[in-house]
TORKOL-4160 file (C-alpha; in steps of 0.2 Angstrom, whole numbers, padded with zeros to 4 digits, m for minus):
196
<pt num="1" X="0000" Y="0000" Z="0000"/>
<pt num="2" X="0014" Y="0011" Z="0003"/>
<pt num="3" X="0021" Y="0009" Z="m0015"/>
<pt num="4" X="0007" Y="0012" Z="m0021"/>
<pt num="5" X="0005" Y="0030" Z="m0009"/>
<pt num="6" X="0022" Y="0034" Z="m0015"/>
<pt num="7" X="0020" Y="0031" Z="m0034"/>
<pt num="8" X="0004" Y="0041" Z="m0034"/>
<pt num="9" X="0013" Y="0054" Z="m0025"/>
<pt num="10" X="0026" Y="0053" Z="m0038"/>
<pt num="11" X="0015" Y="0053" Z="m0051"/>
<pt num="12" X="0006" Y="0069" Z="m0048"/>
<pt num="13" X="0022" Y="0077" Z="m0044"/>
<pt num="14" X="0029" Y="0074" Z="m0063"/>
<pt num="15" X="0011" Y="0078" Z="m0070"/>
<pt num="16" X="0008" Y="0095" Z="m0061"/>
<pt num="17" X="0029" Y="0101" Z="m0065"/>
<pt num="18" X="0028" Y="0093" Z="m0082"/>
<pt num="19" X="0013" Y="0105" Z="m0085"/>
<pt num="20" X="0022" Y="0119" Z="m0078"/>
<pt num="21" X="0027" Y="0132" Z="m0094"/>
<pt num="22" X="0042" Y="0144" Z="m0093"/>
<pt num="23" X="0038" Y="0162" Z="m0092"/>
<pt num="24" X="0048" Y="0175" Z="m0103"/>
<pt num="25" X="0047" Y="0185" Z="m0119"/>
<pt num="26" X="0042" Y="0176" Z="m0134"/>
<pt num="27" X="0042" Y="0188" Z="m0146"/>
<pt num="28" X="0060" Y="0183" Z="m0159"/>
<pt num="29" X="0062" Y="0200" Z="m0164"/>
<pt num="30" X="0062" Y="0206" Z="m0146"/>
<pt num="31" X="0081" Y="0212" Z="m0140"/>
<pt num="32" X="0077" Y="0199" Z="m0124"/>
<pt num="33" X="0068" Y="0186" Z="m0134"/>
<pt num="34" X="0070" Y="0170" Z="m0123"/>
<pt num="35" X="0068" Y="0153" Z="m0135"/>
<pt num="36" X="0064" Y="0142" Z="m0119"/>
<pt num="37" X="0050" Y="0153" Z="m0117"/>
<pt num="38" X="0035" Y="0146" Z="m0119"/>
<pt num="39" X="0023" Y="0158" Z="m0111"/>
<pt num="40" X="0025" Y="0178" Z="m0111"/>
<pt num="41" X="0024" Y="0187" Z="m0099"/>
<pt num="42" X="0025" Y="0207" Z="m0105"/>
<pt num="43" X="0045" Y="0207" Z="m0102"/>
<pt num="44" X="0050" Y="0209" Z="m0120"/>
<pt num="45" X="0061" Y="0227" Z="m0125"/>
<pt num="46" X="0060" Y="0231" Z="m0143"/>
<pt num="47" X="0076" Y="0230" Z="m0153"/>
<pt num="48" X="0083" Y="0248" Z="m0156"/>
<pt num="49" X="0098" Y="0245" Z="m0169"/>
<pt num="50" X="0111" Y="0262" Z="m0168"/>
<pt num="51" X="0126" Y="0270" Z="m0161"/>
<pt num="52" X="0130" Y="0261" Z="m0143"/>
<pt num="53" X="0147" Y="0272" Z="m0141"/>
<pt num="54" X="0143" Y="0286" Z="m0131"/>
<pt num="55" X="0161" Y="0296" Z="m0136"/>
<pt num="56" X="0154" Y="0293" Z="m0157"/>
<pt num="57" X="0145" Y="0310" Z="m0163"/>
<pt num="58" X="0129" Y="0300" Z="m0167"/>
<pt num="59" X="0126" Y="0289" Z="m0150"/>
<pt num="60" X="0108" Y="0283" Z="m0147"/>
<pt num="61" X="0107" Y="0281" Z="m0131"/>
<pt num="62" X="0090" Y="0272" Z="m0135"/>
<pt num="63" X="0098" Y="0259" Z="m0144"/>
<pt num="64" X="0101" Y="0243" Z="m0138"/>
<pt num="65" X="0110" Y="0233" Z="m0152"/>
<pt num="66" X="0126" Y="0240" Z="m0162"/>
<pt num="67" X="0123" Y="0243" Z="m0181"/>
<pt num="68" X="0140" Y="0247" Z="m0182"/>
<pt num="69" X="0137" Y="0266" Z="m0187"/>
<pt num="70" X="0148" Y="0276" Z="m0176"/>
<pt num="71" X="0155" Y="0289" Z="m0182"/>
<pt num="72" X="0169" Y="0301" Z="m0174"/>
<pt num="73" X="0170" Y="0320" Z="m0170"/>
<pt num="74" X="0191" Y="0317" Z="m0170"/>
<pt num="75" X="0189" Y="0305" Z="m0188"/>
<pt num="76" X="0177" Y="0317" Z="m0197"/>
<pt num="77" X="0187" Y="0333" Z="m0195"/>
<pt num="78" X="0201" Y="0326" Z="m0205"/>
<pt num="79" X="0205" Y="0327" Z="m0222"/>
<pt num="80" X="0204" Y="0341" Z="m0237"/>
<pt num="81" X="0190" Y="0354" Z="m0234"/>
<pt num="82" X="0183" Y="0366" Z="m0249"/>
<pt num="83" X="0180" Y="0383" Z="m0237"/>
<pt num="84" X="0171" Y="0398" Z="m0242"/>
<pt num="85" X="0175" Y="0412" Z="m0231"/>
<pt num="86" X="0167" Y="0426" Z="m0225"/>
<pt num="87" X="0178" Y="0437" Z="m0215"/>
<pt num="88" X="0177" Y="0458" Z="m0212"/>
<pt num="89" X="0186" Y="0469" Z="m0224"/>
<pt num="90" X="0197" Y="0483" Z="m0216"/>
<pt num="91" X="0202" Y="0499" Z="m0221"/>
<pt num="92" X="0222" Y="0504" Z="m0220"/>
<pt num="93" X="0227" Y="0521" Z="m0223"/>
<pt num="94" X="0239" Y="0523" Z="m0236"/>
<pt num="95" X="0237" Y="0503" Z="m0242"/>
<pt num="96" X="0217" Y="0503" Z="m0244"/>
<pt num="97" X="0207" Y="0490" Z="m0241"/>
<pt num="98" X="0212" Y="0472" Z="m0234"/>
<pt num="99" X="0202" Y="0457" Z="m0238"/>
<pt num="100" X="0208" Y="0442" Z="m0228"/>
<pt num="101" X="0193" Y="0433" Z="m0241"/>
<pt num="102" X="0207" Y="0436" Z="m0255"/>
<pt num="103" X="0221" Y="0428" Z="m0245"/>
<pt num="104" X="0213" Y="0412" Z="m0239"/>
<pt num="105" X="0216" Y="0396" Z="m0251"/>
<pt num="106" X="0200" Y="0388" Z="m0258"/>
<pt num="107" X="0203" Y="0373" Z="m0248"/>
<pt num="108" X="0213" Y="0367" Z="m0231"/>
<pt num="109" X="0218" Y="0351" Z="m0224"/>
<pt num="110" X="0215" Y="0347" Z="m0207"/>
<pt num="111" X="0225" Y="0332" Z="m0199"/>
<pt num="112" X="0224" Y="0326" Z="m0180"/>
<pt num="113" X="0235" Y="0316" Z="m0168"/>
<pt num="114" X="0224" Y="0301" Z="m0156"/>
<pt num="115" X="0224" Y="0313" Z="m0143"/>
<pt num="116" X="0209" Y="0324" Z="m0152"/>
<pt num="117" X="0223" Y="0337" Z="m0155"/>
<pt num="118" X="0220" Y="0346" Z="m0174"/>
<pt num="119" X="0233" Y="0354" Z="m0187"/>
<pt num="120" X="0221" Y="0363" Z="m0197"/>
<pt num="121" X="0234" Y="0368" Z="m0211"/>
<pt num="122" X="0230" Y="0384" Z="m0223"/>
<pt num="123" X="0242" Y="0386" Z="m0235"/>
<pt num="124" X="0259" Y="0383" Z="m0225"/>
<pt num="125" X="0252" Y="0391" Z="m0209"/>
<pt num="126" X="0246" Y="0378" Z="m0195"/>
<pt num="127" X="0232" Y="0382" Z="m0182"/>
<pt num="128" X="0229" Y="0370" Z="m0168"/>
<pt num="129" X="0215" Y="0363" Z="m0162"/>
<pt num="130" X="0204" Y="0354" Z="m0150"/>
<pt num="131" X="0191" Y="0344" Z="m0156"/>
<pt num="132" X="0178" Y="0334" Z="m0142"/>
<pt num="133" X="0166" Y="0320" Z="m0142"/>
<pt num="134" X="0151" Y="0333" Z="m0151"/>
<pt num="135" X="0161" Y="0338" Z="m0165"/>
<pt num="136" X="0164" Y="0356" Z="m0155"/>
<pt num="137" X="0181" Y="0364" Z="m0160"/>
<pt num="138" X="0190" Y="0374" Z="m0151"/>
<pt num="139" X="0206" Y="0386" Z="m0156"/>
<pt num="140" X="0217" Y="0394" Z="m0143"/>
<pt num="141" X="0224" Y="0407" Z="m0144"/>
<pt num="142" X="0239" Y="0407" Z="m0155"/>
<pt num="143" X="0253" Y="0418" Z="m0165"/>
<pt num="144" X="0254" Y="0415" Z="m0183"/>
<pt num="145" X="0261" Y="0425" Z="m0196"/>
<pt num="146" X="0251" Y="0431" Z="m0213"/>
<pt num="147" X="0256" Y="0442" Z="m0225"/>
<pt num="148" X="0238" Y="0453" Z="m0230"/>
<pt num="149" X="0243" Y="0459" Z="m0246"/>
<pt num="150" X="0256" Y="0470" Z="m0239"/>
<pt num="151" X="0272" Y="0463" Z="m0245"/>
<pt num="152" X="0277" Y="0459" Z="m0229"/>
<pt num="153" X="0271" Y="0444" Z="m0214"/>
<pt num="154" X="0264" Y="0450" Z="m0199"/>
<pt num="155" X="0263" Y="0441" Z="m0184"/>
<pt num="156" X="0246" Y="0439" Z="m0181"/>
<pt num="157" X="0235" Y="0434" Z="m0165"/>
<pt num="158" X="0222" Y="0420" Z="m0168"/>
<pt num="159" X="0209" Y="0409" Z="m0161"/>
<pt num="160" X="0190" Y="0404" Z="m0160"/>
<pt num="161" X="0181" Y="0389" Z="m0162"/>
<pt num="162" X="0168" Y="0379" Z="m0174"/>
<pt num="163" X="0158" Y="0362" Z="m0175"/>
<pt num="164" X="0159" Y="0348" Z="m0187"/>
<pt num="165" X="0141" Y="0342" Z="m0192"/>
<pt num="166" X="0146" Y="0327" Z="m0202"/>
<pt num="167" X="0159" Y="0320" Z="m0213"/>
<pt num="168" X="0155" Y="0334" Z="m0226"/>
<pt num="169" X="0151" Y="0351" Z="m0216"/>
<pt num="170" X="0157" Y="0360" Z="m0201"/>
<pt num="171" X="0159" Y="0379" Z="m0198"/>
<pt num="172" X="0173" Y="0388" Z="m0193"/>
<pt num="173" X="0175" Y="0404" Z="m0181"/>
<pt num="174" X="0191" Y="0413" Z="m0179"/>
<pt num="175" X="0195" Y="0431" Z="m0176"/>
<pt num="176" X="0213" Y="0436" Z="m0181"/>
<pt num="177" X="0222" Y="0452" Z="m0172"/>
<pt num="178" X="0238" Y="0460" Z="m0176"/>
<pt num="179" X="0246" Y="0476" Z="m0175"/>
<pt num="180" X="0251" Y="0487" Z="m0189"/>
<pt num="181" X="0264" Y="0501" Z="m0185"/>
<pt num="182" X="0259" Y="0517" Z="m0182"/>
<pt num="183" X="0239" Y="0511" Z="m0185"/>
<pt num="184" X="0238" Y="0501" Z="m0170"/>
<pt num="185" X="0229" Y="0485" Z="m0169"/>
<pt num="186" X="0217" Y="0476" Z="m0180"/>
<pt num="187" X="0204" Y="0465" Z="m0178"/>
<pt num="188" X="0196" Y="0454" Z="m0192"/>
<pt num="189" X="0182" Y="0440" Z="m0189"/>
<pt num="190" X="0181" Y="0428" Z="m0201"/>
<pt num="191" X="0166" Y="0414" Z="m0201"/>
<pt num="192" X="0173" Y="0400" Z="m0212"/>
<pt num="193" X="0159" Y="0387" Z="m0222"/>
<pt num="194" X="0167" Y="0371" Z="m0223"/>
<pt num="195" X="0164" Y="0355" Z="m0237"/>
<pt num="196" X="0170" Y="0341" Z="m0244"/>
């Protein structure tokens, strides 16, 4: 009789935990889909494809699977840029009028080092810069020398900043300040459209 007990006991025990159904998300295309699962139970988290590097200028902190987009603030300024100036004219007595807009090249290269350190390069004159996570730029201040036309270089105080939007466009700021004899100091702002 006591077999009998325990094998009906048995018997119930393997019926009722055979019956028993694992809970999870079912849904395949679900980021936490569960293939064991044979019941759901509301836990499933859409699959949001993106940018998962939160230091790439398009991170989605949504996303929850790499598509292997990221992009780089540091990568994208690099390379040849077509520029289109747009800087202030200034007047000089006895020289006239002084267009840095004539003196600018129609194109710079900008090259960087792994520490997001730039050498944006226009014409043989290097300008550092700073380039961070968002694509912001930003130029210290910094002597360089330029020759305006004048038929002589002049040493020439610049800095300011700008943004890279993609690998194709970005903007940049700078103001350049520098003393002329006898005149006394200059200031022009230039805002400089950038392309590729």
């Amino acid at each position: 009789m006591k077999v009998k007990f325990s094998f009906l006991i048995l018997s119930f025990t393997l019926i009722f935990s055979s019956c028993k159904k694992e809970m999870g998300c079912i849904d395949p295309t679900a980021y936490n889909y569960n293939p064991d699962a044979q019941v759901d139970d509301g836990s499933c988290i859409a699959t949001v494809l993106g940018c998962l590097e939160s230091n790439a200028i398009n991170y989605n902190s949504d996303a929850n699977v790499s598509d292997e987009s990221c992009l780089y603030s540091f990568n994208l300024a690099q390379g040849v840029w077509n520029i289109t100036p747009d800087c202030d004219e200034i007047e000089i007595p006895l020289i006239g009028t002084v267009s840095l807009n004539d003196q600018l090249p129609e194109t710079i290269e900008v090259m960087g080092q792994e520490d997001s350190t730039l050498y944006i390069e226009i014409d043989d004159i290097s300008i550092n810069g700073q380039v961070d996570y968002s694509g912001n730029v930003t130029v210290e201040e910094q002597t360089i020398s330029l020759d305006f036309g004048m038929g002589f270089p002049t040493d020439v105080l610049v800095e300011g900043n700008g943004v890279v939007y993609s690998d194709n466009t970005g903007n940049m700021n700078l103001t350049y300040s520098f003393e002329i004899p006898i005149i006394g100091t200059q200031t022009i702002d230039c805002s400089i459209e950038m392309n590729k």
